[in-house]
N, CA and C atoms as an extended XYZ file, in Angstrom:
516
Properties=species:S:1:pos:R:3:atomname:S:1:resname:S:1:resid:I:1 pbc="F F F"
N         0.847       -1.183        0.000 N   UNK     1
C         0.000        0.000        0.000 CA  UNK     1
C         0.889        1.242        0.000 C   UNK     1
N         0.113        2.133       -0.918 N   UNK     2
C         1.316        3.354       -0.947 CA  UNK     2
C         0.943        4.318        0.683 C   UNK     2
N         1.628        5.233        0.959 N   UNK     3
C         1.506        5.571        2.334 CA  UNK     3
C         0.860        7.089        1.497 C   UNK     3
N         0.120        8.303        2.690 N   UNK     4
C        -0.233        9.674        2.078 CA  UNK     4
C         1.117       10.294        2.476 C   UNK     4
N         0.757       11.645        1.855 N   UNK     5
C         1.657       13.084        2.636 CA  UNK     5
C         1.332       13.405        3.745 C   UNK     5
N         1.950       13.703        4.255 N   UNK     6
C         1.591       14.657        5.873 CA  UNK     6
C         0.800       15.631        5.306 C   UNK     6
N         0.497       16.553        4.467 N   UNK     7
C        -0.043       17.569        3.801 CA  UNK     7
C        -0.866       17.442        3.019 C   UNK     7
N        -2.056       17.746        2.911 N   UNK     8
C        -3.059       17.418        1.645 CA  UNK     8
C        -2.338       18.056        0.838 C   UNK     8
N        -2.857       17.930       -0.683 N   UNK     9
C        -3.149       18.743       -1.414 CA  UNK     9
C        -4.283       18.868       -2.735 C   UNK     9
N        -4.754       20.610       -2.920 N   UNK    10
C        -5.295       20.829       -3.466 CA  UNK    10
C        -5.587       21.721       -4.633 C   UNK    10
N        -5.737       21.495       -5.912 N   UNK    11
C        -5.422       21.542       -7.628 CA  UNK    11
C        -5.566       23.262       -7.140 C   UNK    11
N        -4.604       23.989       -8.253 N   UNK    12
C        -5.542       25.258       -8.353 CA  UNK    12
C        -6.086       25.660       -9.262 C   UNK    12
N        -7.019       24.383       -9.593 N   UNK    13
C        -7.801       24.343      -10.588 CA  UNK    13
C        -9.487       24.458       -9.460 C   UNK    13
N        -8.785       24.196       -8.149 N   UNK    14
C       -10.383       24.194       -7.434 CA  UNK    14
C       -10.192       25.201       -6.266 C   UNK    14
N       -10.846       25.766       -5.271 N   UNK    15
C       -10.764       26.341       -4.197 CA  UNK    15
C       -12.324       26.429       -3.512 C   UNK    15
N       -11.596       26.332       -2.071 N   UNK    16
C       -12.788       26.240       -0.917 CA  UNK    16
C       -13.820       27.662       -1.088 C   UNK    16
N       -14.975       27.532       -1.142 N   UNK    17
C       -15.931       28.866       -0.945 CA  UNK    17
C       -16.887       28.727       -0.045 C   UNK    17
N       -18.007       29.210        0.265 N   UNK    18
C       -19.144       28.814        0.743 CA  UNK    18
C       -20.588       28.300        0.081 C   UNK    18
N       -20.577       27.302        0.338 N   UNK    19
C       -21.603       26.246       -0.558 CA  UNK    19
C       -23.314       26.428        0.292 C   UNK    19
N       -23.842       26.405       -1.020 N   UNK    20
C       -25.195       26.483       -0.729 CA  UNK    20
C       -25.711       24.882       -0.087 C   UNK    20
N       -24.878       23.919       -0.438 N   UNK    21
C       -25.202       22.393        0.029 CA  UNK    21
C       -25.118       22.888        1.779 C   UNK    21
N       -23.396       22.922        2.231 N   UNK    22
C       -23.413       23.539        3.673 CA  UNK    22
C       -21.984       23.805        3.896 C   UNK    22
N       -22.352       24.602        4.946 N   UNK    23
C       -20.929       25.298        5.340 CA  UNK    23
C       -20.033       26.033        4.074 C   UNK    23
N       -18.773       25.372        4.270 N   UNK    24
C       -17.609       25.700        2.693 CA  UNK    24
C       -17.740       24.369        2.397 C   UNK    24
N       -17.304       24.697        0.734 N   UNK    25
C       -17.195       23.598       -0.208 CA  UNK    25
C       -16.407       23.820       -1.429 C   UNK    25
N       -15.883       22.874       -1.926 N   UNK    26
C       -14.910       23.001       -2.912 CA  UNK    26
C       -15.357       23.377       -4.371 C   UNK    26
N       -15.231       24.193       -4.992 N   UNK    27
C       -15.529       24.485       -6.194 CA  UNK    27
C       -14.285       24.898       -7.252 C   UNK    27
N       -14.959       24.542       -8.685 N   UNK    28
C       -13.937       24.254       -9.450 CA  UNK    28
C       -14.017       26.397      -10.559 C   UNK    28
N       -12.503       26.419      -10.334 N   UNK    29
C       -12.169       27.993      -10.794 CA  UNK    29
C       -12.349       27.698      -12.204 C   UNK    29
N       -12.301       26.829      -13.144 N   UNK    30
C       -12.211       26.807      -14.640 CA  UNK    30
C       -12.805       25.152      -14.560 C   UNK    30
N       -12.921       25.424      -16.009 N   UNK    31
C       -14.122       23.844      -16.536 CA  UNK    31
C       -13.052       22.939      -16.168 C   UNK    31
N       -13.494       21.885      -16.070 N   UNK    32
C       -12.252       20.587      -15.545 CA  UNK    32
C       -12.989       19.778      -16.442 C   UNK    32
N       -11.953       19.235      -17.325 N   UNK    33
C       -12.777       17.610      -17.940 CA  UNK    33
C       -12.458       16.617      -17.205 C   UNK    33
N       -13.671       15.452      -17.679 N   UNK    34
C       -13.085       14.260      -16.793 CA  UNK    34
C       -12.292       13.841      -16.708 C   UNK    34
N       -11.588       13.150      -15.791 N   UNK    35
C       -10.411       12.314      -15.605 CA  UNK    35
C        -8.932       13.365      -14.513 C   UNK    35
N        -9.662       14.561      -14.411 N   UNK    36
C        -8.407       15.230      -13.646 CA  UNK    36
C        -8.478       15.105      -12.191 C   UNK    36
N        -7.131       15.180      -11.615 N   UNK    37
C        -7.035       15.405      -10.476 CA  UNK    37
C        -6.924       16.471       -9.325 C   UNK    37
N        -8.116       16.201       -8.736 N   UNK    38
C        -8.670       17.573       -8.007 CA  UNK    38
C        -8.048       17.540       -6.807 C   UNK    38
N        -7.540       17.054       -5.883 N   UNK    39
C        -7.328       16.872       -4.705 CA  UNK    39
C        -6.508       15.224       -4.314 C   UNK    39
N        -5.415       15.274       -3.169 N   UNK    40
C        -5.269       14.165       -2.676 CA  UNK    40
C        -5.117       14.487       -1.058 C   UNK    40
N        -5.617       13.357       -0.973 N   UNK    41
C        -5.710       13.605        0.738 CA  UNK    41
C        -4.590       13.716        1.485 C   UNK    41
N        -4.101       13.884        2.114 N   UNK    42
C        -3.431       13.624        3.205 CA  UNK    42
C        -3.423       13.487        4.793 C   UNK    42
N        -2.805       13.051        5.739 N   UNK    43
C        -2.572       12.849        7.349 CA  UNK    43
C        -1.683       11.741        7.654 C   UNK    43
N        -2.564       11.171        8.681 N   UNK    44
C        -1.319       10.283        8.895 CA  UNK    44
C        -2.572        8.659        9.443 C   UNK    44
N        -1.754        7.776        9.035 N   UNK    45
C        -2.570        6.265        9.453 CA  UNK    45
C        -2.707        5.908       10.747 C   UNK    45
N        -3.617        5.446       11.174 N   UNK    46
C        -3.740        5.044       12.516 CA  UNK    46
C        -4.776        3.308       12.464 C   UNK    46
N        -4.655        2.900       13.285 N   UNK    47
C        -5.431        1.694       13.413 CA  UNK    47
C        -6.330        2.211       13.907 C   UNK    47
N        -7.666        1.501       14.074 N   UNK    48
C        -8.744        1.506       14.509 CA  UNK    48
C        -8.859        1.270       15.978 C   UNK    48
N        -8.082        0.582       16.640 N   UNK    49
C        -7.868        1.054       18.304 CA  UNK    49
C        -7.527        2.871       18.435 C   UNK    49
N        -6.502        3.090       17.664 N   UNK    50
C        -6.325        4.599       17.551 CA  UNK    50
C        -7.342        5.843       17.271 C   UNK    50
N        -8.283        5.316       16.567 N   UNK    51
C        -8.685        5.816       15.541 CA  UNK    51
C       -10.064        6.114       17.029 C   UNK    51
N       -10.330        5.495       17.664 N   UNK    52
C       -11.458        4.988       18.673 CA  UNK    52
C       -10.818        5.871       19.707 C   UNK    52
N        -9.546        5.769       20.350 N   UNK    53
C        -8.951        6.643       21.014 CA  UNK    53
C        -9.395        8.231       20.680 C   UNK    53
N        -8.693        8.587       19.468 N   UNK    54
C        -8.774        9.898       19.342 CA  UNK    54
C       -10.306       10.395       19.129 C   UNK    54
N       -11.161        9.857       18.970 N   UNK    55
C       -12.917        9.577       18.966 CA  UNK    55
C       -13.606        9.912       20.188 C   UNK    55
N       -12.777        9.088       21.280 N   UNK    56
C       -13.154        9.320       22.998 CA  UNK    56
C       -12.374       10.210       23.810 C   UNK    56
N       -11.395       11.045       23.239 N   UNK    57
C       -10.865       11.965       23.709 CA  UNK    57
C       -11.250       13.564       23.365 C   UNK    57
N       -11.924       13.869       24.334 N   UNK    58
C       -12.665       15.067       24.259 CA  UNK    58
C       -11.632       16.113       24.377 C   UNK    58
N       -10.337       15.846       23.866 N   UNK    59
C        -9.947       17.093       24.055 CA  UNK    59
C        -9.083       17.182       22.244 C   UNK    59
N        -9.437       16.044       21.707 N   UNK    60
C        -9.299       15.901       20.466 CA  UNK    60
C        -9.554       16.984       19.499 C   UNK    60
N       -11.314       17.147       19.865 N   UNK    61
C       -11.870       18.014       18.912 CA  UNK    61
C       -12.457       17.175       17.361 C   UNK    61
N       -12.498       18.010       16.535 N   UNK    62
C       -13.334       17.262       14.915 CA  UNK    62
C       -12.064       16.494       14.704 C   UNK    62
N       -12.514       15.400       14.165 N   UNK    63
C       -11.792       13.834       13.636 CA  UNK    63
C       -12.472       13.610       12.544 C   UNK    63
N       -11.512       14.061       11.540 N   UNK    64
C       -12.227       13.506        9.675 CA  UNK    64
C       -11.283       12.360        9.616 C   UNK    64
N       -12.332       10.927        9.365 N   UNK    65
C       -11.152        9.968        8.321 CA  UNK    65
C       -11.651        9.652        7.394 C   UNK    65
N       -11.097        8.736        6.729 N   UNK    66
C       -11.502        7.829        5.908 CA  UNK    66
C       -10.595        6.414        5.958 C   UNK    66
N       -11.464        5.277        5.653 N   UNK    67
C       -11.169        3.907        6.224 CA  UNK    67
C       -10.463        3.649        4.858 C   UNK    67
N        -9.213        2.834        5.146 N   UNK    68
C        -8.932        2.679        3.656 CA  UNK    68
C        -8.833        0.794        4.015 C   UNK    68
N        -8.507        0.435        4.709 N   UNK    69
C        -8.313       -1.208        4.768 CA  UNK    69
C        -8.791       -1.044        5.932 C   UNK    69
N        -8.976       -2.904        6.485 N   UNK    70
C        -9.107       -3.372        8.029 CA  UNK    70
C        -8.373       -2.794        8.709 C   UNK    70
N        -8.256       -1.935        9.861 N   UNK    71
C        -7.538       -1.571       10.663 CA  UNK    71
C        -6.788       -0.518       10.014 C   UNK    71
N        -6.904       -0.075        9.395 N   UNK    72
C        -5.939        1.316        8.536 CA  UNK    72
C        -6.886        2.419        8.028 C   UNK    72
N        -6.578        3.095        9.278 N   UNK    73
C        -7.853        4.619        8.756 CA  UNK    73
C        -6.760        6.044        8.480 C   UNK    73
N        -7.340        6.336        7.711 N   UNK    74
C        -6.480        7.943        7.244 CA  UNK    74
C        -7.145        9.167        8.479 C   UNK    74
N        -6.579        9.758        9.182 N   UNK    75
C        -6.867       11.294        9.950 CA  UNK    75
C        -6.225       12.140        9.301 C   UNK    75
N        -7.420       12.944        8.912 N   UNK    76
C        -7.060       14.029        8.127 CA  UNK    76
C        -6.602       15.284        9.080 C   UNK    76
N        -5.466       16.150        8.346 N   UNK    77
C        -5.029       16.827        9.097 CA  UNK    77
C        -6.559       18.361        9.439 C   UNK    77
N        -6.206       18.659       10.528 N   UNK    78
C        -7.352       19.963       11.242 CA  UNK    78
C        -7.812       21.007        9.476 C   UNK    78
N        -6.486       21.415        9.019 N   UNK    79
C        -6.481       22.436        8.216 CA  UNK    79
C        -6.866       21.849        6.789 C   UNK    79
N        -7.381       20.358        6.891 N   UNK    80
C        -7.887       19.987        5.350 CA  UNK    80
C        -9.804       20.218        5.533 C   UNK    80
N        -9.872       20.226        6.732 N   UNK    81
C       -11.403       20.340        7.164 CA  UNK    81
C       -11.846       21.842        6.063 C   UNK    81
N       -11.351       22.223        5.810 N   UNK    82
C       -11.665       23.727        5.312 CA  UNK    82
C       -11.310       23.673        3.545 C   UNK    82
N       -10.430       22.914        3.363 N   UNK    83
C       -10.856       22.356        1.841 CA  UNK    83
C       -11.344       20.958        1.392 C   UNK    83
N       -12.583       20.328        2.432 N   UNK    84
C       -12.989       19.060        1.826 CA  UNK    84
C       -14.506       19.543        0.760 C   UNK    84
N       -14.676       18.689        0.537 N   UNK    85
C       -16.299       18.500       -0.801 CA  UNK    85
C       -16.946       17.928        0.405 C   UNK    85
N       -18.429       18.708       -0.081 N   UNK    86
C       -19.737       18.345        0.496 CA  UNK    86
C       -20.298       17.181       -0.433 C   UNK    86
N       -21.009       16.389        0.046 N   UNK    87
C       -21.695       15.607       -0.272 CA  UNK    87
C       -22.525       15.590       -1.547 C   UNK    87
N       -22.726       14.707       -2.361 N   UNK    88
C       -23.481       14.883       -3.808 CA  UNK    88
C       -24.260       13.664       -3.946 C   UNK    88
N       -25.481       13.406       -4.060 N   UNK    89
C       -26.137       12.102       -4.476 CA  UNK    89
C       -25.654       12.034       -6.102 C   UNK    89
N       -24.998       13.116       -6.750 N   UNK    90
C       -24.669       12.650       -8.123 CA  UNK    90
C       -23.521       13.296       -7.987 C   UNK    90
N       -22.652       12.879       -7.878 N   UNK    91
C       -21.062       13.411       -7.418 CA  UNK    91
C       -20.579       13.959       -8.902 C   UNK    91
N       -19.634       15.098       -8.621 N   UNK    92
C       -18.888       14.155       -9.977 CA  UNK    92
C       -17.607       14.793       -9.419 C   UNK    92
N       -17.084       14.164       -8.073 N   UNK    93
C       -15.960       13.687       -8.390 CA  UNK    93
C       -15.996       12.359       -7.650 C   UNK    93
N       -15.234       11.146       -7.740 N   UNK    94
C       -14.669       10.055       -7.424 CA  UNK    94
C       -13.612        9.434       -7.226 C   UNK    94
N       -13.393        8.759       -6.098 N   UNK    95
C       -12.226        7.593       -5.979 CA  UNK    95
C       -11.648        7.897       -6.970 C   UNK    95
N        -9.865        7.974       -7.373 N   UNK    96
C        -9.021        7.200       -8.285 CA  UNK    96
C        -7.985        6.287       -7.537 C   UNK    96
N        -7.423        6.338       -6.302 N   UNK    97
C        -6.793        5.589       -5.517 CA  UNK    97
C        -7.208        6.201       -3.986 C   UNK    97
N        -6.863        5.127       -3.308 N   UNK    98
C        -6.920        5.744       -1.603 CA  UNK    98
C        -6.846        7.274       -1.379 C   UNK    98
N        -6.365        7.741       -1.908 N   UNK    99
C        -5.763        9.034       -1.426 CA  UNK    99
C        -6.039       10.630       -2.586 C   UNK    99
N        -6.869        9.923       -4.019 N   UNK   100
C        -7.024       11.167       -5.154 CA  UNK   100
C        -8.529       11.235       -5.144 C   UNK   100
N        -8.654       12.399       -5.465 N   UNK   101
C       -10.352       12.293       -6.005 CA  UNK   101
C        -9.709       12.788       -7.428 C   UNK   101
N       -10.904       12.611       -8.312 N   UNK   102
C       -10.919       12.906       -9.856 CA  UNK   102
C       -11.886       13.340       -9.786 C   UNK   102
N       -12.448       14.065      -11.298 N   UNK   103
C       -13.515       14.339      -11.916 CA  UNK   103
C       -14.211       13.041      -12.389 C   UNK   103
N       -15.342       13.092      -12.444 N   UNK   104
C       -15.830       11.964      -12.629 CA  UNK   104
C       -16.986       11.940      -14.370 C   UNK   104
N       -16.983       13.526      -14.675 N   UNK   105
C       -17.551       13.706      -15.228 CA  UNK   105
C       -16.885       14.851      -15.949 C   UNK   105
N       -17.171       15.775      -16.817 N   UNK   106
C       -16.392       17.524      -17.065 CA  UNK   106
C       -17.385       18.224      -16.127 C   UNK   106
N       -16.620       19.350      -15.896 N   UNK   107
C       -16.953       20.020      -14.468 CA  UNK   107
C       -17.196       21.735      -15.001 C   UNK   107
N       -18.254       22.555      -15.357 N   UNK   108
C       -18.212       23.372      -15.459 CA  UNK   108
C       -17.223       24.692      -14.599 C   UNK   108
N       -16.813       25.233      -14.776 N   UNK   109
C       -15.886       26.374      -14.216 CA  UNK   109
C       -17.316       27.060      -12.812 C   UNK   109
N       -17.057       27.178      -11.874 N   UNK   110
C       -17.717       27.974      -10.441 CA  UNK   110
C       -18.974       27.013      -10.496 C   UNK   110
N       -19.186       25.338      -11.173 N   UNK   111
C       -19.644       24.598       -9.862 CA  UNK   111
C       -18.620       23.883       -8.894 C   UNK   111
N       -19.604       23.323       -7.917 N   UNK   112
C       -19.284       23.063       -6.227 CA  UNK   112
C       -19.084       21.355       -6.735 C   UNK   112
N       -17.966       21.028       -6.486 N   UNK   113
C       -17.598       19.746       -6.179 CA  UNK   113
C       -17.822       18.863       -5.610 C   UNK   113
N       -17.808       17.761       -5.819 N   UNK   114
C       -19.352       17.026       -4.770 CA  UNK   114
C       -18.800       15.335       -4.894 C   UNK   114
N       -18.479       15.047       -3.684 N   UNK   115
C       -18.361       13.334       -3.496 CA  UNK   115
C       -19.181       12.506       -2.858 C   UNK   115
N       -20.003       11.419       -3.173 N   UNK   116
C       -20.686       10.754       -2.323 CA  UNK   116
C       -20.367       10.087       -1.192 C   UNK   116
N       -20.339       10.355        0.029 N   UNK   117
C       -19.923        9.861        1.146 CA  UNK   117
C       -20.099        8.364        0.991 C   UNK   117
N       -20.890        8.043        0.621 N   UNK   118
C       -21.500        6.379        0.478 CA  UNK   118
C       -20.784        5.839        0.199 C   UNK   118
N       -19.263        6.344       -0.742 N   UNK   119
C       -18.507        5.731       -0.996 CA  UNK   119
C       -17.437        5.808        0.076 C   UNK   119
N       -17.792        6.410        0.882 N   UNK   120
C       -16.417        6.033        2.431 CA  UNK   120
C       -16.457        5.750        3.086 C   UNK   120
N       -17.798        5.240        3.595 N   UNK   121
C       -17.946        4.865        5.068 CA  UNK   121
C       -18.726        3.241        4.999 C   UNK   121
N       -18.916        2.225        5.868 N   UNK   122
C       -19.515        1.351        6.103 CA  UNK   122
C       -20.133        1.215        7.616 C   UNK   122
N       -19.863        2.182        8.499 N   UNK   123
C       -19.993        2.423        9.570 CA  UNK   123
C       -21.555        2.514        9.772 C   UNK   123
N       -21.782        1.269       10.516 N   UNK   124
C       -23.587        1.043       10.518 CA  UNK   124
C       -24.477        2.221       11.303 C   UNK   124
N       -23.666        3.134       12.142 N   UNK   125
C       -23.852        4.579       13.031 CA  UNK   125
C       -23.948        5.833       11.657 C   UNK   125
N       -23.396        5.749       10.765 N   UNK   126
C       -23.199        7.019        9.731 CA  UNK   126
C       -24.575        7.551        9.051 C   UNK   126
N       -25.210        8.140        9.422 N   UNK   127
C       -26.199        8.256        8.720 CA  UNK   127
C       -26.054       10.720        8.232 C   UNK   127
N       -26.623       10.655        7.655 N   UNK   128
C       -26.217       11.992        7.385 CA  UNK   128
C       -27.685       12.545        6.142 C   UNK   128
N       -28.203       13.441        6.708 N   UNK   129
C       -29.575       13.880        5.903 CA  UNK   129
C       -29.226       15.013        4.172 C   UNK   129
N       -29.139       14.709        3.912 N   UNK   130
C       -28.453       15.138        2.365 CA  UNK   130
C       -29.688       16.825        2.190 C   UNK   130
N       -28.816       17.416        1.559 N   UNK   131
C       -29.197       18.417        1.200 CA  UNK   131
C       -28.618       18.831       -0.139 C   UNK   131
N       -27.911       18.332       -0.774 N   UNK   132
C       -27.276       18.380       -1.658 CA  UNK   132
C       -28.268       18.610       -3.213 C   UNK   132
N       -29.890       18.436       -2.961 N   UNK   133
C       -30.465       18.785       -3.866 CA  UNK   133
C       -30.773       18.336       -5.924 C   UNK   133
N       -29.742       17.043       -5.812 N   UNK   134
C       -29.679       16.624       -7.027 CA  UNK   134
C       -31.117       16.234       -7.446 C   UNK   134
N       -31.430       15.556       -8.398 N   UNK   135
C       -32.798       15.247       -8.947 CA  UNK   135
C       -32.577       13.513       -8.548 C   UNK   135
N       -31.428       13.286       -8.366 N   UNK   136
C       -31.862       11.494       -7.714 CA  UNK   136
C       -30.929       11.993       -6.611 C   UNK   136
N       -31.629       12.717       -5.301 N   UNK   137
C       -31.281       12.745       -4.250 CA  UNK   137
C       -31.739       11.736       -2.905 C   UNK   137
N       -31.195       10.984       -2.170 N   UNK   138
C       -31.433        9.988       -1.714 CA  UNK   138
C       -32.438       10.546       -0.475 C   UNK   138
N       -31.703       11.425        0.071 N   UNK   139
C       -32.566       11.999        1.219 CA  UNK   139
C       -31.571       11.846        2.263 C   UNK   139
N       -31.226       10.517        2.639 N   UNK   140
C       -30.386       10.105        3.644 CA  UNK   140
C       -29.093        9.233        3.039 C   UNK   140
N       -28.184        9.825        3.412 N   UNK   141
C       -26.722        8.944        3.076 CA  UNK   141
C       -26.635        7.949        3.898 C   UNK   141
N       -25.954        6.887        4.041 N   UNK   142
C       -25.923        5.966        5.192 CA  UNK   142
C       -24.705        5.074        5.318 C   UNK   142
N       -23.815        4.700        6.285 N   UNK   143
C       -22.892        3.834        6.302 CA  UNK   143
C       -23.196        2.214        5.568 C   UNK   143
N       -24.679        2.004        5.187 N   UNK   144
C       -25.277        0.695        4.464 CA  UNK   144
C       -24.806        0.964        2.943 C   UNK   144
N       -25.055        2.316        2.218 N   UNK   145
C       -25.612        2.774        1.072 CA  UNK   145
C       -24.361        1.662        0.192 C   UNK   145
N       -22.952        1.664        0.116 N   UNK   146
C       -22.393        1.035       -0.495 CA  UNK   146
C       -23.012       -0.786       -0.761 C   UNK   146
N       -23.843       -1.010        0.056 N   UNK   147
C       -24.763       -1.896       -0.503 CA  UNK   147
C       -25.795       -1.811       -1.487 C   UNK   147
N       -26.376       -1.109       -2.131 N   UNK   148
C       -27.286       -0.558       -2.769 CA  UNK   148
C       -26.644       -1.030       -4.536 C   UNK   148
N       -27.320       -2.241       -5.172 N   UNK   149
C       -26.893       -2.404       -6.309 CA  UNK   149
C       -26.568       -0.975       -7.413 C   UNK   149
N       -27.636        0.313       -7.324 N   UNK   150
C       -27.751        0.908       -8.026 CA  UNK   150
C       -25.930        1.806       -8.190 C   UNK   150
N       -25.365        2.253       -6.743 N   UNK   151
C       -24.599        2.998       -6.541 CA  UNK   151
C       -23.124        1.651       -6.856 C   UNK   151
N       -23.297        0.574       -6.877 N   UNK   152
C       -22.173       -0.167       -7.144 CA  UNK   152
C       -22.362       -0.019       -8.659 C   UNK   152
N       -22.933        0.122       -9.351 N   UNK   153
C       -23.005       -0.075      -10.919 CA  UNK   153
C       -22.453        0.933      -10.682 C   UNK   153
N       -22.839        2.112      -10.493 N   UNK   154
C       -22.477        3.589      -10.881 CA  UNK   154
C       -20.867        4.268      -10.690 C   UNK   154
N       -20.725        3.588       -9.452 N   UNK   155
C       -19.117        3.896       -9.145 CA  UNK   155
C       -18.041        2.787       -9.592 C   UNK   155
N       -18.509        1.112      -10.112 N   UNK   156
C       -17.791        0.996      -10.371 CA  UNK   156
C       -16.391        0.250       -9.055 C   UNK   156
N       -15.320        0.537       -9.513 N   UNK   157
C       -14.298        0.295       -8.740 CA  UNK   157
C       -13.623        1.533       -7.802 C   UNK   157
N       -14.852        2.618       -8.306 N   UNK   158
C       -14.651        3.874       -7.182 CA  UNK   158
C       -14.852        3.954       -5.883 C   UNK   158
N       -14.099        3.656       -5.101 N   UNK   159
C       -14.297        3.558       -3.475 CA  UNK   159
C       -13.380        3.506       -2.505 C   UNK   159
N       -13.335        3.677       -1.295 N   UNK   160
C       -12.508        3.860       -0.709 CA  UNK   160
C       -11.887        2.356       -0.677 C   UNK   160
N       -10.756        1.875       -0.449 N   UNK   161
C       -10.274        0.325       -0.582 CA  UNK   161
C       -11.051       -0.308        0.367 C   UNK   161
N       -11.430        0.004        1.457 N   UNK   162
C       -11.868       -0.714        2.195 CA  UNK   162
C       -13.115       -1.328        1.647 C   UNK   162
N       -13.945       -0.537        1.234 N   UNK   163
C       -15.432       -0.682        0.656 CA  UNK   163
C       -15.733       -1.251       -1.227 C   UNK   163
N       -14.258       -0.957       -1.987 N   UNK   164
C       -13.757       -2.115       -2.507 CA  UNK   164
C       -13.946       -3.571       -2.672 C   UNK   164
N       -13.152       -3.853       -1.492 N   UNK   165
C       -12.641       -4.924       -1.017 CA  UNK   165
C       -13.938       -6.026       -0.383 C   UNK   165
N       -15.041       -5.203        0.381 N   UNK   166
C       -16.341       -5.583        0.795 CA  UNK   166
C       -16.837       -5.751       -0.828 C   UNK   166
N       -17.170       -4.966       -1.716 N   UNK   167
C       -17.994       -5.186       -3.040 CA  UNK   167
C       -17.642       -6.214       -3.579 C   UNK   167
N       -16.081       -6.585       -3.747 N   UNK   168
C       -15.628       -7.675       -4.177 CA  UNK   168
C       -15.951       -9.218       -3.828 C   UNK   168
N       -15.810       -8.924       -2.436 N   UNK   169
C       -16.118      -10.453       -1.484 CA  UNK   169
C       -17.419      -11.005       -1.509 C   UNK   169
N       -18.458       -9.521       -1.845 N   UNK   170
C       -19.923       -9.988       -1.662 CA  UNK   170
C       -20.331      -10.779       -3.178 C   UNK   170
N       -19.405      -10.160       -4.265 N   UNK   171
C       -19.756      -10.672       -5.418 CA  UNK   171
C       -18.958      -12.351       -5.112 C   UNK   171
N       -18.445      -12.707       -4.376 N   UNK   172
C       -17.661      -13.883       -4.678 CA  UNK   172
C       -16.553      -14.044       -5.424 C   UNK   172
């Protein structure tokens, strides 16, 4: 497995604004066609004993990850909280490895960038009420949703590895 940067980084082809979905959100400064790279994550790995630690320590504060294998979760550093993507029932950006998002589609110049959470979490607690407004908007995101035949056709081999790795096993 390749390891991240200590440092995110992010294209300056995109920058954080304030999104009508919520809070700030990432939007793209010029048209992006598909296939580019908008962002890669960065922090640092922790196991899931760790990961539970820094969860029950109230002096922690906000804890963004993402699960990439059994026992191997990414913590994103404090200062990436302020350039992540809000949520999209029709994303268009996606997975390209553990650690990139892409375009998933061409991206008009000053829209808001948008990843489906469904694709990061399996966490049977995750539930999150979408506002994101698409025309096949789910309503509710959910740590289940990567079960949902419709969203495995759609993404494909787009997902965080962990949730991958589950799509794979269930197909046999």
């Amino acid at each position: 497995m390749s390891y991240p940067a200590p440092t995110p980084w992010l294209s300056p082809s995109a920058e954080p604004r304030r999104s009508p979905i919520h809070g700030s959100g990432l939007f793209a400064r010029v048209d992006l066609p598909a296939g580019v790279t908008v962002t890669r994550l960065g922090g640092r790995l922790v196991s899931d004993a760790e990961l539970r630690a820094l969860f029950d320590d109230p002096a922690t504060g906000y804890v963004d990850t993402v699960s990439l294998h059994a026992d191997v979760n990414l913590v994103l550093p404090p200062e990436a909280h302020d350039e992540g993507c809000n949520h999209g029932c029709d994303p268009n950006l996606w997975w390209a490895d553990p650690f990139e998002l892409r375009t998933r589609r061409p991206v008009p110049a000053n829209a808001e960038l948008t990843l489906d959470y469904g694709t990061v979490t399996d966490d049977p607690g995750f539930r999150l009420a979408c506002r994101c407004g698409t025309a096949g908007c789910r309503g509710v995101v959910t740590g289940s949703d990567w079960r949902r035949p419709e969203l495995r056709a759609r993404y494909g081999e787009h997902w965080v590895p962990v949730l991958r790795d589950r799509i794979a096993a269930d197909r046999g």
